[in-house]
N, C-alpha and C positions, 0 to 999 in steps of 0.2 A: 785611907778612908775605908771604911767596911761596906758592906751592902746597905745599911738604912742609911747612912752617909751618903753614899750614891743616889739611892733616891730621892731623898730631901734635898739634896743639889740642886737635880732633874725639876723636883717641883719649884725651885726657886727662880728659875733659867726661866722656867712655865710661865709666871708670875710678871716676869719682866718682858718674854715672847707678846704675853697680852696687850701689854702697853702698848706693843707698835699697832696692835692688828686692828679692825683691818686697814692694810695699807693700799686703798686703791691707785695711788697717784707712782708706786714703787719708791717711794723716795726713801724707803729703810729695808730695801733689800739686801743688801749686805748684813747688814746687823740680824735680819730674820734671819738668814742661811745660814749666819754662823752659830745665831742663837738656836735656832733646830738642832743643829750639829752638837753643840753642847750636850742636850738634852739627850739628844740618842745615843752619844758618848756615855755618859752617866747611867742610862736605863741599858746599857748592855750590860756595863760594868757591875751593875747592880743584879741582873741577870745571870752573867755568868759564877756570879759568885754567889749566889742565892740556889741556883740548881747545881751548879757544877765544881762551889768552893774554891774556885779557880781566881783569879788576882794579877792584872794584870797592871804594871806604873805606865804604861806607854799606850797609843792607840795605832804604833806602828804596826806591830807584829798583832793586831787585834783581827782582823779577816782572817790569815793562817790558821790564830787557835780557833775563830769562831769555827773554819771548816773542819778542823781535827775533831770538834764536836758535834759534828756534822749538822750545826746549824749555817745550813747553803746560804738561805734567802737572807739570812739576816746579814751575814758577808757580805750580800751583793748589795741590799739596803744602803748598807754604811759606805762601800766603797764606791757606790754610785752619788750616794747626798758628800761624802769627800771630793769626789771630782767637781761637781758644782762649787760645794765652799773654797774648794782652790780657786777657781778660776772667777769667781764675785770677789773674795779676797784679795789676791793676786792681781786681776787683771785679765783680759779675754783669752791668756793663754791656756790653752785645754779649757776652757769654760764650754763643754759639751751640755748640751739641752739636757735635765732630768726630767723625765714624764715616764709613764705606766710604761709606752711602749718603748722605752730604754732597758727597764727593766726587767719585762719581758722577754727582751731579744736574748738575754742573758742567760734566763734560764724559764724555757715551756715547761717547766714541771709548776714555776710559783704560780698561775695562775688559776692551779687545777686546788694545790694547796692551800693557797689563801683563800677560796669558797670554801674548807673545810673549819674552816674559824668562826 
């Protein structure tokens, strides 16, 4: 898939994310955490290949190359919304809290960075 491939993905994932939202009652929290994941999967990928021509078939080794390109926060982004989709997916195992201040504790540079957006 190329990069407008990846995006048009990401908008279609978008599309079907709406359907559930919003979900006051949590009854499609699974389905939202995996569908965000999708989505972020796809706008990296589209990302990296858009600035960095870079291509990658897995999202295993996808934190590594994001840091070799030294985009930090967006590794930690992904590998933090990964621990969640494991563990709603999976089951309560490693099902660790995501919030700001998980994200955070990771790395006190992103919150100086992200006011710079």
């Amino acid at each position: 898939m190329n990069a407008e491939g990846h995006k048009k993905k990401a908008e279609e994932i978008k599309a079907s994310l709406n359907r559930l939202l919003p979900d006051p009652g949590g009854k499609n929290g699974v389905a939202i955490v995996k569908l965000t994941y999708g989505i972020l999967l796809h706008l990296i990928a589209f990302g990296m290949e858009s600035k960095y021509g870079k291509h990658l078939d897995t999202y295993v080794s996808l934190p590594r190359e994001l840091r070799k390109l030294g985009e930090n926060e967006v590794a930690i982004i992904f590998e933090t919304l990964d621990t969640f989709r494991a563990g709603r997916w999976y089951g309560s195992r490693g099902n660790k809290e995501v919030n700001y201040v998980t994200v955070m504790r990771k790395n006190p540079n992103l919150q100086k960075k992200m006011s710079l957006w």
